[in-house]
C-alpha positions, 0 to 999 in steps of 0.5 A: 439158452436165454432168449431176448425179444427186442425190435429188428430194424431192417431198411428195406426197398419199400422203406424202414421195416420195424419187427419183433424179435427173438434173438438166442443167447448162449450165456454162462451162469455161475454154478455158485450163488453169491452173496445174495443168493442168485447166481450170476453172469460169468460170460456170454457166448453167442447172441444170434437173431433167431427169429422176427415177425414180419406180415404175421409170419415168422422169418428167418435170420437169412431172410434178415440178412439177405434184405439188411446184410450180414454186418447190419445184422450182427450190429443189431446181435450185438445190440440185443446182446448188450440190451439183455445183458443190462437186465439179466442180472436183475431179472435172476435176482428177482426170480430167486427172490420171489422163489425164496418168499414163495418158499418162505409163505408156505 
């Protein structure tokens, strides 16, 4: 499982509610590295809103939905999806860079 923190934005009663949160990412890396020597992203499975913070206290994916909609919701899954997949790639890349100098320095 991957995990992405992006910004929930839910219209509420008392006005625009802005929160952090996590949303879980089930993602299918490649079992082979490639070229470059990291594996990359074959698919992804499911983006789902896992977490967000709001008052200081963490909140559920139904208190989420209850206050924006399942639509609104999903809308915003599939933004943090696509947010995550822009930098997932690089971001493996970079790791295994810095795993191959760490190797290499010692």
């Amino acid at each position: 499982m991957n995990y992405h923190t992006a910004t929930l934005v839910i219209e509420g009663p008392e006005g625009l509610i802005e929160a952090e949160a996590t949303f879980a990412i089930d993602a299918a890396w490649s079992s082979h590295r490639n070229a470059g020597g990291y594996r990359g992203l074959d698919w992804i499975n499911s983006c789902e809103l896992s977490e967000w913070v709001f008052d200081g206290r963490k909140q559920t994916r139904a208190t989420a939905v209850a206050l924006a909609g399942e639509f609104d919701i999903e809308r915003q899954e599939n933004l943090a999806m696509i947010e995550w997949r822009e930098t997932a790639s690089q971001n493996e890349a970079d790791e295994y860079a810095d795993y191959r100098y760490g190797m290499a320095a010692e």
